[in-house]
N, C-alpha and C positions, 0 to 999 in steps of 0.2 A: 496058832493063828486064830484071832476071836473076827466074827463075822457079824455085822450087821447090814439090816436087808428090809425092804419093805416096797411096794410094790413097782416106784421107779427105777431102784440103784440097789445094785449090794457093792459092800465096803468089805475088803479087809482089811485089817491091823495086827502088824506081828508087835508080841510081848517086848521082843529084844528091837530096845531102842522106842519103840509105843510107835512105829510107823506103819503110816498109810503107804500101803503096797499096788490095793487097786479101788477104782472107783468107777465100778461099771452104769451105764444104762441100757438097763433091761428091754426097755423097747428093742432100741436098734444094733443091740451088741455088740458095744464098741467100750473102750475103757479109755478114761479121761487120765487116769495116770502113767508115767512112763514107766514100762518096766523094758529095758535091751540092755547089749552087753556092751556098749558106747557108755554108757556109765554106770555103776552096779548098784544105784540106791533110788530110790522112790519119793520119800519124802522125810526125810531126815527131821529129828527133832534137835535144837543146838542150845545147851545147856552143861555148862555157865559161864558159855565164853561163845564168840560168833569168831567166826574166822582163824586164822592161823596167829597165835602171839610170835611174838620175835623169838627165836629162838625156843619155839614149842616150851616157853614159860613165861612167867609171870613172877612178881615178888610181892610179898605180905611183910610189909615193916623191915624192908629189906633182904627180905631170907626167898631165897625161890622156889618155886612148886613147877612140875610139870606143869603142862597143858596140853593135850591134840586139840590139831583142828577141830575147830567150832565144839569144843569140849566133850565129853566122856559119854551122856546119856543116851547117843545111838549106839553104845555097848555094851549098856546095861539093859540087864532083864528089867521088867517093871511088872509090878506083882498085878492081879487083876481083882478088883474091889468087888466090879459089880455088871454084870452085861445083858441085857433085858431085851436084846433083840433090834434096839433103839437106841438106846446109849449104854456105851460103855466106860467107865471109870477104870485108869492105871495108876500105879505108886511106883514112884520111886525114891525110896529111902536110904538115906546115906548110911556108907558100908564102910568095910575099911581099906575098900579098891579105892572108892570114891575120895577118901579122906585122906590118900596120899598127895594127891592132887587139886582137892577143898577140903581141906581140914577143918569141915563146918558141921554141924548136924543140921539139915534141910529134909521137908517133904516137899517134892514135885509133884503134881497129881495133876493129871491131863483127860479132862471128859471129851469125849465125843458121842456126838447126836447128831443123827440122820432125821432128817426131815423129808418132808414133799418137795423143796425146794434144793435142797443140796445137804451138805454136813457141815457142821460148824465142830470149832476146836476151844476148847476153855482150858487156859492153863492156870495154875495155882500154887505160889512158891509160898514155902511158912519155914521161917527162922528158927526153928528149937532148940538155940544156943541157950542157954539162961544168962548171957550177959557180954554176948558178943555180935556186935551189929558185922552184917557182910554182904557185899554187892554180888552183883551177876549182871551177863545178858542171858537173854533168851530171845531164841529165833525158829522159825517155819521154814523148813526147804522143799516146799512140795514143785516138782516137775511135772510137765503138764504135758501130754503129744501134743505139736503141734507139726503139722496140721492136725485139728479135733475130727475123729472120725476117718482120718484119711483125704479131705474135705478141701482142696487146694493145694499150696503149698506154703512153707513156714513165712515166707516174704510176698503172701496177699494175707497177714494177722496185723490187726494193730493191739496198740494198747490205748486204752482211756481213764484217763485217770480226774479223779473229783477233788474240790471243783475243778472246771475244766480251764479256767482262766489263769492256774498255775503259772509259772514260767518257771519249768523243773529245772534243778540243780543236779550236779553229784558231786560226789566227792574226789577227785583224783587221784589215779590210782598209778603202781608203780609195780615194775617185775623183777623180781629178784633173786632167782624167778619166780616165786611164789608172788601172787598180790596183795600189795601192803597200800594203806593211804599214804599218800603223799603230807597232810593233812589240811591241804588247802580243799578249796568248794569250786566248782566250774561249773559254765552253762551246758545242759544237757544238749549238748549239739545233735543230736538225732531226734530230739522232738521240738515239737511245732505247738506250743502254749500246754496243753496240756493232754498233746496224742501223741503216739508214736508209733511210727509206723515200720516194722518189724524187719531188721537188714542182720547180715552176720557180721557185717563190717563194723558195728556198734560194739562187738563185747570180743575185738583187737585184744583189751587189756585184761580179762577174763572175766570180768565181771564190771555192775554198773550197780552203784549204789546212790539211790535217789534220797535226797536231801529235807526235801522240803518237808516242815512242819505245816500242821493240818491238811494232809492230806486222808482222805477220807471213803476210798476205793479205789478200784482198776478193775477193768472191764478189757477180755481178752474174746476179740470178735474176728471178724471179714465178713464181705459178701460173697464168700462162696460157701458161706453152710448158715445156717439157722441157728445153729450149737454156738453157745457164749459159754463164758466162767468170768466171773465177777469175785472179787475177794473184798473181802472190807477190809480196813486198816485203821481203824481210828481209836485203837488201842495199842499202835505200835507208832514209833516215831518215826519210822524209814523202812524203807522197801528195795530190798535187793532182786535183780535182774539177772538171770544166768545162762549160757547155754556151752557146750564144750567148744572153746574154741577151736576154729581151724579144720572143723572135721560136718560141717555145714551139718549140724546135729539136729533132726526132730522133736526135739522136745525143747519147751520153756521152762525157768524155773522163775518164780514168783515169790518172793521170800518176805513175809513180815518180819522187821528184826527192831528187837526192845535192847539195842547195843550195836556194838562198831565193832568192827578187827583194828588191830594195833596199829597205828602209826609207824611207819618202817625205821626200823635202826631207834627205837622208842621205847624199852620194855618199861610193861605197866606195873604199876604199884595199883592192888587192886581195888582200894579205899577210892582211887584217886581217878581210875580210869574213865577217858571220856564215853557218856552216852548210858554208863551201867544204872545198875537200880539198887540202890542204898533199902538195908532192910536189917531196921530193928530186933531186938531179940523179942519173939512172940510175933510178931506183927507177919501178916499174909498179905502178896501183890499178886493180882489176879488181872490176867490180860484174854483176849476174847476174840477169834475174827471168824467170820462166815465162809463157806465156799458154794456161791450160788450159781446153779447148771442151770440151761438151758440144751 
């Protein structure tokens, strides 16, 4: 477990998978991330796939590959570069676990830096094919208590998201039972232009995958504590929403995602799949978002 700490917060981060496990403040000691036995993961990193493919695969020029859910990298070990107390640097370098299932050579490298204000996450995909372009997604599942601190309860939270003049979208979603897009886009029926105000009855279908381009943070508040978390997003094209259904679960989940889960009864050709990110051989995509505490 690598720890970074400085005089607001300390952070852990386990190797396996490069997740954030906790994200305390020292003042009042309480920890902004969920850890219970309602769902057994923290903050999952989702690479190079988001969500569940049809039939746990995908095809490349017709030939199929595995896939898990939201892809492989919360399984793998990630080597550790470099940890300064401040920021820490992970790898993860394609194996020949990994290449059963992307048969690419890729480095993933994910810094994390704690600040006075909160931590921020920098991810970093580079192609080392010498002559074979290949896509991905990449996605953030960090879960949040909520209520922050114990501070009310999960339905006096809202959400705010930038700008606020939005009129959010999602995507329709479908159970099969697993959740798949439908691939049509619908009006977010539980928010009001660009708020939302935090019900269980909202994530019926398991999840809520918010549409709108330029969108540019979300701000997770009430007036019953002082304590916010603010994420930024304006290196991700969509934002997923989570919480277990059915089991009126304390915790959020807040997901940046640079990609989409599969269209149901749709499997992807991966060249071809909506939403991913096309990468040259040699070329690096580096995506970036803040987690700002109060």
């Amino acid at each position: 477990m690598q720890v970074l700490e400085n005089d607001k917060f300390k952070v852990e981060i386990d190797e396996l998978g490069a997740q954030l496990t906790h994200l305390y403040n020292k003042k009042e000691n309480f920890d902004y991330i969920w850890n219970g036995k309602l769902w057994p993961k923290h903050a999952p990193v989702l690479f190079p796939a988001i969500g569940r493919s049809v039939n746990d695969e995908y095809l490349i020029d017709g030939t199929k590959y595995d896939m898990p859910q939201h892809g492989f990298a919360g399984e793998q070990i990630f080597t550790v570069k470099k940890n300064t107390g401040k920021v820490l640097v992970l790898d993860l370098i394609a194996n020949e676990e990994t290449k059963k299932m992307f048969p690419f050579d890729f480095k993933l490298t994910i810094t994390f830096e704690l600040g006075e204000q909160g931590l921020s996450y920098h991810f970093s995909v580079l192609n080392q094919e010498s002559d074979r372009e290949f896509s991905f997604s990449l996605g953030s599942h960090p879960a949040f208590n909520v209520p922050i601190n114990g501070e009310g309860k999960f339905t006096d939270y809202t959400l705010e998201f930038e700008p606020s003049d939005l009129e959010l979208k999602q995507f329709e979603i479908v159970k099969t039972p697993n959740p798949y897009r439908t691939g049509k886009v619908v009006t977010l029926s539980a928010a009001d232009a660009g708020l939302i105000n935090l019900n269980y009855d909202m994530f019926e279908d398991g999840l809520v995958i918010i549409e709108n381009d330029g969108l540019k943070g979300v701000t997770l508040s009430s007036q019953n504590t002082d304590h916010q978390v603010h994420l930024s997003l304006a290196d991700f094209r969509y934002v997923c929403l989570w919480t277990k259904e059915g089991a009126q679960a304390p915790f959020l989940c807040i997901e940046p995602f640079a990609g989409l889960p599969d269209v149901v009864d749709q499997p992807s050709e991966l060249m071809e799949k909506e939403a991913n990110t096309r990468l040259a051989p040699g070329q690096i995509k580096n995506f970036e978002y803040a987690i700002t505490l109060q």
